[in-house]
C-alpha positions in Angstrom: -13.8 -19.5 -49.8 -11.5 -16.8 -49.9 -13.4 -14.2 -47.8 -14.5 -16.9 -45.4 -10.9 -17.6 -44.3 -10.4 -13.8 -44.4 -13.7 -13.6 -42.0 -12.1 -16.2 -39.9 -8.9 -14.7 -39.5 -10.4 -11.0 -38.5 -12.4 -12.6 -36.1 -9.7 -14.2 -34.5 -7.4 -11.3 -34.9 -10.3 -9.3 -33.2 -10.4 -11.7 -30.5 -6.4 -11.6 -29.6 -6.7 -8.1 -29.1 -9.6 -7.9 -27.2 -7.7 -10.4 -25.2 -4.5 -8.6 -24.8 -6.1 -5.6 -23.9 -8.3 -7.2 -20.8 -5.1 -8.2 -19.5 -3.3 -5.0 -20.5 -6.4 -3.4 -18.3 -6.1 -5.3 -15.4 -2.2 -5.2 -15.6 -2.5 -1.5 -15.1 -4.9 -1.6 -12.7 -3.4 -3.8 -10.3 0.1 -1.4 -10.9 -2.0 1.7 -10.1 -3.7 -0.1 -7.1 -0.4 -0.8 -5.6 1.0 2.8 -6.2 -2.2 4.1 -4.4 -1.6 1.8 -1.8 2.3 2.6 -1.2 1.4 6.2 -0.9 -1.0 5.3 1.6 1.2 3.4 3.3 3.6 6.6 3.0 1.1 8.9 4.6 0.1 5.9 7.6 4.2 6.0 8.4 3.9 10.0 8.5 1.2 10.0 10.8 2.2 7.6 12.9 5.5 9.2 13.7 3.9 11.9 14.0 1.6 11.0 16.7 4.9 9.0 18.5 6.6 12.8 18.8 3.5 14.4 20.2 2.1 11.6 22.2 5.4 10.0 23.6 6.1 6.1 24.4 3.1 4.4 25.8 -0.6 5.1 25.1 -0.3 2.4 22.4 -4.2 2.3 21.6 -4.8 6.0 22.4 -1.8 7.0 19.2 -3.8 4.4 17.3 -6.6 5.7 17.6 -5.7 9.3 16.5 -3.5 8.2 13.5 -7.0 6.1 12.7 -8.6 9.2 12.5 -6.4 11.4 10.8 -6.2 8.1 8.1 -10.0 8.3 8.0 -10.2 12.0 6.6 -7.2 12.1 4.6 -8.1 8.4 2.5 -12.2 9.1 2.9 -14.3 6.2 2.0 -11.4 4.7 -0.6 -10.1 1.8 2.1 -12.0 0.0 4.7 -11.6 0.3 8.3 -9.1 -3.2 8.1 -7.4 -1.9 5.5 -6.8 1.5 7.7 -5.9 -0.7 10.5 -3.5 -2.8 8.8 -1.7 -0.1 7.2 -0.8 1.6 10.5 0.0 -1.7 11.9 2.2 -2.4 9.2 3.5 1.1 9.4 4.5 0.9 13.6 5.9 -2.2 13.6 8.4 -0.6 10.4 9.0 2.0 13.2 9.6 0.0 16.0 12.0 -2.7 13.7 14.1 0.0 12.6 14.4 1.8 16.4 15.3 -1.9 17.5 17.7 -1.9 14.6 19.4 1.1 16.2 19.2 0.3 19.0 21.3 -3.0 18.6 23.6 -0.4 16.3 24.8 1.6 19.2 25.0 -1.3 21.6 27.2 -2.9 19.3 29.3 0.2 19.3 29.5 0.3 23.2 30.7 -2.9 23.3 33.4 -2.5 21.2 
């Protein structure tokens, strides 16, 4: 009787642990996705004001399409084409939000 509840209670323990651990696994997964995915997002904002100072205002799809490309070669096959697109989307209108932002700073300091 003794080593069945002794049987019982390894099995179980056995199963907690295997539990824990699948959600320790995809804990750290979905923590190491999101870190890739913030530097990616780091290296979209690079590019794209990158390709703003060389291309100038204007030309809209043309700047996309060149960070697109540079995105492309630098990430390789590890995101999608959406996920690309999203990330530079994302990562102009940050830009444009925080030029706006300015913008509304210095007007508010000419009008004072």
């Amino acid at each position: 009787m003794r080593d069945l509840v002794m049987t019982i209670l390894t099995a179980g323990v056995q199963l907690v642990i295997m539990v824990a651990l699948g959600y320790l696994i995809d804990y750290l997964n979905t923590k190491i996705g999101m870190e890739k995915m913030k530097r990616y997002y780091e290296i979209a904002k690079t590019f794209v004001q990158a390709i703003e100072q060389q291309i100038g205002p204007g030309k809209g799809p043309d700047k996309k399409a060149e960070v697109f490309n540079l995105l492309k070669k630098v990430v390789g096959n590890k995101l999608t084409d959406e996920e690309i697109d999203k990330l530079i989307e994302a990562a102009v209108f940050e830009m444009n939000y925080i030029l706006k932002l300015k913008g509304l700073e210095k007007q508010a300091e000419v009008n004072k």
